[in-house]
N, C-alpha and C positions, 0 to 999 in steps of 0.2 A: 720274266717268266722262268720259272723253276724248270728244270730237265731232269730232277731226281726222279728215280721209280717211283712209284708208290706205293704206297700199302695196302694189306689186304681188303680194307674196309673202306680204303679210298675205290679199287679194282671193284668190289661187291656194290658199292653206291651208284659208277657208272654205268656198269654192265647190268643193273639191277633194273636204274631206268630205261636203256635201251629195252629190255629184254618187256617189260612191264607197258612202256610204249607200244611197239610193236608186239604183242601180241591182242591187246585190247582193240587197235584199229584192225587188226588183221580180222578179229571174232566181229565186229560190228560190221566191217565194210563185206564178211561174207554173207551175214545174215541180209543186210539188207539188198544183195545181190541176187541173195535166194527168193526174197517176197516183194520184188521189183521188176522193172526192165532195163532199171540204170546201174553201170558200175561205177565203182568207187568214184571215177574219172568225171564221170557225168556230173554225178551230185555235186561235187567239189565245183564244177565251173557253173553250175546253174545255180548255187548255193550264192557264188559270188554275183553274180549276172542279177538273181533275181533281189540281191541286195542293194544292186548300183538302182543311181538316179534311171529313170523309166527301163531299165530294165536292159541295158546298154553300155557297151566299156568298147574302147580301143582294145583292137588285139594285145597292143604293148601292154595296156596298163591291167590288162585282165591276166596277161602271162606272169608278169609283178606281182600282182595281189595274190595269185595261188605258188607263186612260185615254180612258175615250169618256164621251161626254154620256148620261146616264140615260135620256133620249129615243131615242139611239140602240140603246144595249143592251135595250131595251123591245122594240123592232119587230126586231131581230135574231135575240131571243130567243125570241118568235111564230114567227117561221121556222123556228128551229133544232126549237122545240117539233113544229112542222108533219111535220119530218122524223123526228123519235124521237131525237133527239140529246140535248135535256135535257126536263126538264120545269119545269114553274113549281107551286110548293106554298106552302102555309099556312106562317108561320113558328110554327116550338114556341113558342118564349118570348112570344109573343104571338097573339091571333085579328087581329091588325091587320096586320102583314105578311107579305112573299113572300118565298121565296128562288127560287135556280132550281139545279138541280140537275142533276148530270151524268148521263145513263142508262145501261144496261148497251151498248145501241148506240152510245154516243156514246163508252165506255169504247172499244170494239171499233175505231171510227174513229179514236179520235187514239191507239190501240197501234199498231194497222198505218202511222197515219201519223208517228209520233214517227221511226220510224229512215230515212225519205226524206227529212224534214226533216234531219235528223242529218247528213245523207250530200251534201246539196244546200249547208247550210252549210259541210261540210268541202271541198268540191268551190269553190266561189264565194267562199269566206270565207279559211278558213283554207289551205286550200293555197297561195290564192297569198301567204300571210307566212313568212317566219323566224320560227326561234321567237323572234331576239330583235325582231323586228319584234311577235311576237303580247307580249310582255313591254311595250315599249316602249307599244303602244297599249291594253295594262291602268291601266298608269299613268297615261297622258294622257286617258283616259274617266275613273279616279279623281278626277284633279284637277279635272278640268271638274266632276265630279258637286256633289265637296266647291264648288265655288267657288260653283258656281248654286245651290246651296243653302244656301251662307251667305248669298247677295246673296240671295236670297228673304226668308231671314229677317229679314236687317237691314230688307228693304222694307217686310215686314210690322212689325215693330216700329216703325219710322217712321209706319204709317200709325194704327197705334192709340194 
């Protein structure tokens, strides 16, 4: 791994996607907070929930899949529970754990809200690309994916 500075056009390319990242979720996730009752937080777990097999994940592997700390997905999920969005139950396969699970209201909430989001990405997102611009940046999120997750691996192997 290089430790040299970088140049300006290297500094302009990261901070560009940062900056173009975060502002697009930033403009999508408040519109659709404005013509909903769910925030960002909601959609993201019922997004995934209402994607899982019947509609159901472990805590653990629902915190995985969105990527939040198990601590977070806990207190979030209290809330959501608060509102009728999901519920938290006994796991089958065991009397020892929980899943949390999508409700028929939470089904209700991320139908009406899937096609705002659809409409707020096409609007923020995708209108403003070519299509070979939207080709070009499949490719360069590919690579990157592939890359960061070789170099994961080789790190982990290194470390064991």
């Amino acid at each position: 791994m290089s430790t040299e500075h970088w140049n300006a056009r290297e500094s302009q390319a990261w901070r560009g996607l940062l900056d173009a990242q975060r502002l697009v979720r930033e403009q999508v996730e408040r519109d659709l907070a404005r013509e909903t009752d769910l925030s960002p937080q909601d959609y993201t777990v019922l997004v995934a929930l209402t994607e899982a097999p019947e509609g159901r994940m472990r805590p653990t592997d629902l915190a995985a899949a969105i990527s939040w700390e198990k601590s977070r997905l806990s207190n979030h999920a209290v809330r959501m529970e608060k509102r009728g969005l999901v519920s938290r139950e006994g796991y089958r396969g065991d009397g020892r754990g929980s899943v949390v699970a999508v409700t028929d209201a939470g089904r209700a909430a991320i139908r009406s809200a899937a096609p705002l989001h659809r409409a707020h990405v096409r609007k923020y997102f995708l209108d403003a690309l070519t299509a070979e611009q939207q080709e070009a940046l499949i490719d360069i999120s590919a690579s990157l994916i592939r890359h960061v997750t070789a170099a994961g691996r080789a790190e982990g192997a290194a470390d064991a």
